[in-house]
DOVO-789864 format. One record per residue (C-alpha): residue in one letter; chain; x, z, y. Coordinates in nm, 2 decimals, decimal comma. Each point is the difference from the previous one (the first is absolute). Example, Ala and Ser with C-alpha at 12.3 -4.5 7.8 and 13.67 -1.06 7.14 Angstrom:
[a A [1,23 0,78 -0,45]],
[s A [0,14 -0,07 0,34]],
***
This chain:
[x A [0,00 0,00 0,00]],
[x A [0,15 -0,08 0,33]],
[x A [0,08 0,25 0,25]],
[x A [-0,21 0,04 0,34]],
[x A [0,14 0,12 0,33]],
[x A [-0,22 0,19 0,22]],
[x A [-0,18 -0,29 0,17]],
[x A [-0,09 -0,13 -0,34]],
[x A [0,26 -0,29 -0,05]],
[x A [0,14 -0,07 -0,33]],
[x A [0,40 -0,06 -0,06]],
[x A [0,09 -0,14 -0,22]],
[x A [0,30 -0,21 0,16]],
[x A [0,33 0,16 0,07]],
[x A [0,29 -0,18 0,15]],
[x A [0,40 0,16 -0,13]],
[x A [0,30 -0,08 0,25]],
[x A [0,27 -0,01 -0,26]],
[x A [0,28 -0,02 0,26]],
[x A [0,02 0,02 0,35]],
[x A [0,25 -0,25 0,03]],
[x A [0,03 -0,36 0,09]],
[x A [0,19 -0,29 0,00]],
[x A [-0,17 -0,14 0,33]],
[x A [-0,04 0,22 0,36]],
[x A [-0,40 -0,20 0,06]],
[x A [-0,06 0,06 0,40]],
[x A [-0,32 0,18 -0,03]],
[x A [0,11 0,22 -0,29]],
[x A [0,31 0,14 0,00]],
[x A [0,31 0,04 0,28]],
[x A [0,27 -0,25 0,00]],
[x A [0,23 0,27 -0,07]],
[x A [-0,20 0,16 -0,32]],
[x A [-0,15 0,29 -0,04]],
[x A [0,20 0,31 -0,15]],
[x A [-0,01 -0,07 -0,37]],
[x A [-0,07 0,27 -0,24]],
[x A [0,28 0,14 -0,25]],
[x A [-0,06 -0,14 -0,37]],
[x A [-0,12 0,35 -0,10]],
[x A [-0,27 0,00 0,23]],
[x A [-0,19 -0,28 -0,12]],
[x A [-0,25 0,04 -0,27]],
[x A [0,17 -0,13 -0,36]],
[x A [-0,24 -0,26 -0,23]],
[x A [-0,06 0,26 -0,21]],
[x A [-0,15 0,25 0,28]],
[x A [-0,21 -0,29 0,15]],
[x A [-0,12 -0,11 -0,34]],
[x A [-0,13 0,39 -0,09]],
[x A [-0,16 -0,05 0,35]],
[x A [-0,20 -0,32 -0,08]],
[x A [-0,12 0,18 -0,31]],
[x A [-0,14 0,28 0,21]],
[x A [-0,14 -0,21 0,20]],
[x A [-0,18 -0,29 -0,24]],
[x A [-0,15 0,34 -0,15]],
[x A [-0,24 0,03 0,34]],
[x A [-0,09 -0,35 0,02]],
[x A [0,30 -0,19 0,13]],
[x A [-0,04 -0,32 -0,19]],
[x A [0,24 -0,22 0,31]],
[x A [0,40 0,01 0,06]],
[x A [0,16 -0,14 0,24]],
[x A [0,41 0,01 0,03]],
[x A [0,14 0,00 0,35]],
[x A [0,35 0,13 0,20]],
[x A [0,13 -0,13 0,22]],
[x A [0,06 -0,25 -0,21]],
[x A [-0,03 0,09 -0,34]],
[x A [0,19 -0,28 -0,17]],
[x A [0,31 0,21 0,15]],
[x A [-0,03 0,26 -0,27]],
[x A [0,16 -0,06 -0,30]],
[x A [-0,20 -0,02 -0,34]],
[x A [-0,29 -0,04 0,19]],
[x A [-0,15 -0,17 -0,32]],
[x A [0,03 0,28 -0,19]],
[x A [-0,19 0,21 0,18]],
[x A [-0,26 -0,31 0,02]],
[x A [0,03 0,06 -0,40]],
[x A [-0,10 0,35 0,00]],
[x A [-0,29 -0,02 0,24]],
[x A [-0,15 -0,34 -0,17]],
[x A [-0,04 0,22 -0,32]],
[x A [-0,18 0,33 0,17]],
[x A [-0,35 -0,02 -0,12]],
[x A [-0,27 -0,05 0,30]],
[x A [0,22 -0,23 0,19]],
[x A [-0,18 -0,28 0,03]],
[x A [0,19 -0,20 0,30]],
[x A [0,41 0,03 0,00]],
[x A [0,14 -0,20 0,38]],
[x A [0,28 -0,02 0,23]],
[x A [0,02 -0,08 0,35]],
[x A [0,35 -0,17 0,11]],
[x A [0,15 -0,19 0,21]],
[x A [0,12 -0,24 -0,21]],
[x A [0,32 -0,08 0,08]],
[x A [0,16 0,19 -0,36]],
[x A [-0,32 -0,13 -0,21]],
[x A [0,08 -0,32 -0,14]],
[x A [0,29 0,16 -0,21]],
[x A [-0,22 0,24 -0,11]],
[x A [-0,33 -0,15 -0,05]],
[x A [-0,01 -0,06 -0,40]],
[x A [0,11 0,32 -0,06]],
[x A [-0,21 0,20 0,20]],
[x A [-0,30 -0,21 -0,14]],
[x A [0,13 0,08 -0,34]],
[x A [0,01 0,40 0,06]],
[x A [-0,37 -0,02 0,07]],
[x A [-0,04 -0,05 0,38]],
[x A [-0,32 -0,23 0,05]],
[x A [0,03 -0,17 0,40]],
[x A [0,17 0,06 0,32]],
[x A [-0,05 0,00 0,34]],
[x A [0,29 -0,18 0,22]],
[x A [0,04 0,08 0,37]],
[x A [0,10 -0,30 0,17]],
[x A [-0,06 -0,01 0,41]],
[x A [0,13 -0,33 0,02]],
[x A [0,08 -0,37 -0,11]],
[x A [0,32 -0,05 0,21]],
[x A [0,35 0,09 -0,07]],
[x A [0,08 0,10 0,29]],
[x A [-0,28 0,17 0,12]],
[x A [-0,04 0,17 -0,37]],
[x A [0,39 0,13 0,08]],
[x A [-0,12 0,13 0,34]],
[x A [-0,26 0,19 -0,13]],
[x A [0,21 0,13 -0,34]],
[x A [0,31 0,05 0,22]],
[x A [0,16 -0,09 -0,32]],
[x A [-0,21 -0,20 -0,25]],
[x A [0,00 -0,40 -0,08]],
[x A [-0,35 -0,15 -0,03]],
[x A [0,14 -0,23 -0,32]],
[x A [0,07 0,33 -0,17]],
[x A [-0,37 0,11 0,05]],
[x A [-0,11 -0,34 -0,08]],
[x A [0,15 0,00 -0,33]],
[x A [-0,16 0,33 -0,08]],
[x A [-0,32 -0,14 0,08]],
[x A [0,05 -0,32 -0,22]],
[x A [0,12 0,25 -0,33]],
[x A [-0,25 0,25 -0,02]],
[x A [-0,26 -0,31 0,04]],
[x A [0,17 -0,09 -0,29]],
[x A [0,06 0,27 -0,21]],
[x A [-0,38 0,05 0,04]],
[x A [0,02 0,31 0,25]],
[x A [-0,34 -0,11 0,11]],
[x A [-0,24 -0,04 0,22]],
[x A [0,26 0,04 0,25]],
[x A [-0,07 0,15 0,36]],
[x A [0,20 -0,11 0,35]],
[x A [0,04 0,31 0,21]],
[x A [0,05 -0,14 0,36]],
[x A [-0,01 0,25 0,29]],
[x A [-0,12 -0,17 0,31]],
[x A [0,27 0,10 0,32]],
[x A [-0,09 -0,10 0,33]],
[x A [0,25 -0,28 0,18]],
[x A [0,18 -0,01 -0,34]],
[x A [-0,18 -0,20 -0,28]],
[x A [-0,37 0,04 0,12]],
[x A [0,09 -0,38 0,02]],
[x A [-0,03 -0,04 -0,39]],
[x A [-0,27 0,13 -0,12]],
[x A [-0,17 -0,32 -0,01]],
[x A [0,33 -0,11 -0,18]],
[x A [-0,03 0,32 -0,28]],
[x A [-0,40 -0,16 -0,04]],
[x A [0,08 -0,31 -0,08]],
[x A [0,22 0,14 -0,30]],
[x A [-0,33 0,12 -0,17]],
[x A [-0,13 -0,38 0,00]],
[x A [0,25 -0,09 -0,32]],
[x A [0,05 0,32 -0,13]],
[x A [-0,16 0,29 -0,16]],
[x A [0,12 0,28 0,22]],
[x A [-0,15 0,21 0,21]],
[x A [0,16 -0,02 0,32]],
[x A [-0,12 0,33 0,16]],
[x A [0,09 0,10 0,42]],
[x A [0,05 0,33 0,08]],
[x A [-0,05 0,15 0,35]],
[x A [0,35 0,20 0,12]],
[x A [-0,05 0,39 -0,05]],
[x A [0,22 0,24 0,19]],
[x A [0,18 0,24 -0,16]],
[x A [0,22 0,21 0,22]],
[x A [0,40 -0,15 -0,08]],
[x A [-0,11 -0,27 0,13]],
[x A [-0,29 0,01 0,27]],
[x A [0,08 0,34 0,16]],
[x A [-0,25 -0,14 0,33]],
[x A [-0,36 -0,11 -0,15]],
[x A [-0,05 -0,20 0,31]],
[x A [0,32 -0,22 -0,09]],
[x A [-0,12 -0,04 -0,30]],
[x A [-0,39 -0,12 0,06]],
[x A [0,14 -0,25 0,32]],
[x A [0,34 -0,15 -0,17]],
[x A [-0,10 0,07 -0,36]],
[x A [-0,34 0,00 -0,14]],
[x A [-0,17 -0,32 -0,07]],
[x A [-0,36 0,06 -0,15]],
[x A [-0,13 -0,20 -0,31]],
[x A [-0,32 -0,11 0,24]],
[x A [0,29 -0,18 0,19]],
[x A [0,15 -0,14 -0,32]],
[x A [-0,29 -0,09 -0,17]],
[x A [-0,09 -0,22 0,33]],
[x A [0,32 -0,17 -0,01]],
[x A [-0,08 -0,12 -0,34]],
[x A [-0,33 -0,06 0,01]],
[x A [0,09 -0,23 0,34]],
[x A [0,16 -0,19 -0,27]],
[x A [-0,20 -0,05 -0,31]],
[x A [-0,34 0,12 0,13]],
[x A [-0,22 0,27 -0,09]],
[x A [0,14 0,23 -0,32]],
[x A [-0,20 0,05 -0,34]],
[x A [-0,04 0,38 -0,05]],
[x A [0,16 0,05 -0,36]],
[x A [-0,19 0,25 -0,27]],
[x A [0,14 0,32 -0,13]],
[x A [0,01 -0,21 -0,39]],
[x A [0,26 -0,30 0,19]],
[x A [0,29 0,21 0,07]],
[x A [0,21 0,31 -0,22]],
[x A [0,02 0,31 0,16]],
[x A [-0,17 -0,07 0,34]],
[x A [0,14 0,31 0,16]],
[x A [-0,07 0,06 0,36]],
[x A [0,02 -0,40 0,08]],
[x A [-0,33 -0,17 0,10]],
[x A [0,05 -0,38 -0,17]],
[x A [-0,13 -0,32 0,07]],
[x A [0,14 -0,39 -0,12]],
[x A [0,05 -0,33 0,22]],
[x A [-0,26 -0,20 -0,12]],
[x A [0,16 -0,17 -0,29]],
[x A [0,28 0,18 -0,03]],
[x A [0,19 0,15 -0,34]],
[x A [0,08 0,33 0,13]],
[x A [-0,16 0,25 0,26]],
[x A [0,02 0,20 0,34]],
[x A [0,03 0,34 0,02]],
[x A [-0,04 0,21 0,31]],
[x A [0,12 0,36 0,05]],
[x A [-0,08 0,21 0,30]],
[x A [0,14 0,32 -0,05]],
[x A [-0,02 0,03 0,38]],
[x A [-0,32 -0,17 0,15]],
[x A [-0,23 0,08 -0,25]],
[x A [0,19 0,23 -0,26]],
[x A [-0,11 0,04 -0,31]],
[x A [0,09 0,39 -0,09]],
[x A [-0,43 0,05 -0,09]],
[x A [0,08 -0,20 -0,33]],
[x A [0,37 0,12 -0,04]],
[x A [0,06 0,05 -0,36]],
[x A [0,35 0,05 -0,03]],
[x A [0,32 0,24 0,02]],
[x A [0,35 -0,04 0,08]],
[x A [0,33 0,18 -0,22]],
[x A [0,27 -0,08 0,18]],
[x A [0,37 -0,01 -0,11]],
[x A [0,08 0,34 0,03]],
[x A [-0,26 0,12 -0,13]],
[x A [-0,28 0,09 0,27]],
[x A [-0,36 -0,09 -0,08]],
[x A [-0,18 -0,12 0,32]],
[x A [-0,37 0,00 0,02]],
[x A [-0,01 -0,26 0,30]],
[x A [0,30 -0,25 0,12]],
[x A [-0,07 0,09 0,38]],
[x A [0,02 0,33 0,00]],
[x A [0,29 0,24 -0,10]],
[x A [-0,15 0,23 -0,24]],
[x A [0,19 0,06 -0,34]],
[x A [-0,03 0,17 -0,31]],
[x A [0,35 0,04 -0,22]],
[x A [-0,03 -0,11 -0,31]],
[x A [0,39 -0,01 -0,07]],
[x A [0,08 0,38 0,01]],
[x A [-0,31 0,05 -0,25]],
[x A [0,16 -0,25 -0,28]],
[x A [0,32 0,12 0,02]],
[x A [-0,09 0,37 -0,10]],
[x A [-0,25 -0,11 -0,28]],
[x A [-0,33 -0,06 0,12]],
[x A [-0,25 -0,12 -0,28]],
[x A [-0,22 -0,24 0,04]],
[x A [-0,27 0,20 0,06]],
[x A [0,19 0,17 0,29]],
[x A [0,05 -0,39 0,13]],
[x A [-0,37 -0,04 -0,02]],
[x A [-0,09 0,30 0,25]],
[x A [0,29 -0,17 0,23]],
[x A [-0,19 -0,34 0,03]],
[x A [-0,33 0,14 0,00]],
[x A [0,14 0,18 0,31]],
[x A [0,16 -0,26 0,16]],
[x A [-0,30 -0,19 -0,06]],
[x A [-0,22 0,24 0,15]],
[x A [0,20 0,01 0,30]],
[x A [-0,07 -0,36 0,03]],
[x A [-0,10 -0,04 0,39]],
[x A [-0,34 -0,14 0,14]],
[x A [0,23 -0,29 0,14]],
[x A [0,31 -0,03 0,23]],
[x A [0,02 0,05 0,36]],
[x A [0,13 -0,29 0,20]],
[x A [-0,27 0,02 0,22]],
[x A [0,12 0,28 0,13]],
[x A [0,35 -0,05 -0,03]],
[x A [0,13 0,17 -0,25]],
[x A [0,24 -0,17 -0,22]],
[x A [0,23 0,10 -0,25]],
[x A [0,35 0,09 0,10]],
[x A [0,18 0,17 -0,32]],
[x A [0,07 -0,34 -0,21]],
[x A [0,03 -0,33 0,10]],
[x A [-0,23 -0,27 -0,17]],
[x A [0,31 -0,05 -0,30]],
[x A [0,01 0,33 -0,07]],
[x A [-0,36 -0,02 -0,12]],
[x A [-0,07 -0,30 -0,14]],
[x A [-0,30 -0,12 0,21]],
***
């Protein structure tokens, strides 16, 4: 039976940073310098994140999601993938990347058990893809893209977050992807968190580009959008999804910002070292870490999500300006 929070939602999704480090320093996400890495002992082994999937399949979570930074960084990553893929009551096994170490990678990983992935791609051009990475090639990405197609890491979703006077310019581009292929390409409006967008007002005038903005850029081109059904796409999440007329794949629109979605929010967050965070734009955590390393049962893991879950908020506060200032968006996994 899956778990309530106290507004009645159901989660049943819970997202795991395995690492908080990355080979790329994105713009919107991290500092070009870094952020202060964790020491190797701090991070949560396979084994301890494995014990807490268990737990938490046993109150309903039935969807995983593997983030980082980027979590192709961590070595072995497909054998955690192994261990998760066999937990009974996991239904749904992911990974979001970047794409850029995936196309080394992608047989294996679909071999260990991991179903699809999401790839975050902002843009189409090399040098604008290097601008926004600070150190990434667009080919590398590219090449990820084309192997997990191929290895059958499917249906695939295109995360692209929408930046104002940067590449709000190809978002007609990113559409046009979906009319030969299966993909979802999905835009995502810019969300603040406090490494980055320290003034909120920076943010909303030389940031934030809404999906109402995006979605009339595209339908400019191609003319009004189909709405898709619930039954056309895996995993809808948050995303409200529509199709060119015509087209292969589909449009996904999230607005965390102008029309957030927290009344339907059904997931967690476990971050690398081993916090569990009821909401991504707020600071509150719960420590899993120091409870697994002195022995906790699973049981004792079960009264530790049913809190967390319980402190699930009514939704975040933007509106009012409050944003989170403790981690930077790598050091949760978004």
């Amino acid at each position: 039976m899956t778990a309530l929070d106290s507004f009645g939602r159901a989660i049943e999704y819970l997202r795991i940073s395995v690492t908080d480090r990355c080979n790329l320093r994105c713009i919107y996400c991290m500092p070009e310098e870094g952020v202060p890495g964790k020491e190797h002992t701090e991070i949560l082994r396979y084994e301890e994140i494995a014990r807490v999937v268990e737990a938490a399949a046993s109150v309903g979570i039935s969807k995983v999601r593997l983030t980082g930074g980027e979590p192709l960084a961590r070595l072995g990553l497909s054998q955690l993938i192994r261990m998760l893929s066999r937990i009974p009551g996991i239904e749904d096994l992911s990974l979001t990347t970047n794409g850029t170490l995936l196309a080394p990678m992608a047989e294996e990983l679909k071999a260990a058990g991991l179903r699809r992935v999401n790839v975050s791609l902002d843009t189409l051009r090399p040098d604008r893809f290097r601008r926004i990475t600070r150190l990434g090639e667009l080919a590398d990405a590219l090449d990820g893209l084309r192997a997990a197609q191929e290895s059958g890491l499917t249906p695939i979703k295109v995360n692209m977050v929408v930046l104002r006077s940067l590449n709000e310019d190809e978002v007609v581009d990113f559409a046009r992807l979906t009319l030969t292929e299966r993909w979802c390409v999905r835009f995502i409006e810019l969300m603040p968190m406090g490494h980055i967008w320290g003034d909120l007002s920076e943010w909303r005038e030389r940031g934030l580009v809404t999906v109402d903005e995006v979605r009339d850029g595209i339908e400019g081109e191609f003319g009004p959008l189909l709405p898709v059904g619930e039954g056309e796409v895996v995993s809808a999440g948050p995303a409200r999804n529509f199709r060119i007329p015509g087209a292969l794949g589909t449009l996904g629109f999230i607005s965390p910002v102008t029309a957030h979605f927290c009344a339907v929010c059904n997931r967690l967050r476990l971050t690398a070292d081993g916090r569990l965070r009821p909401c991504l734009l707020a600071d509150t955590e719960l420590d899993l870490r120091t409870p697994l390393r002195a022995g906790a049962s699973k049981e004792e893991l079960v009264g530790l999500l049913l809190e967390a879950i319980a402190a699930k908020p009514a939704g975040h506060h933007l509106a009012e300006d409050q944003i989170p200032q403790e981690r930077s968006m790598s050091q949760i996994g978004g």
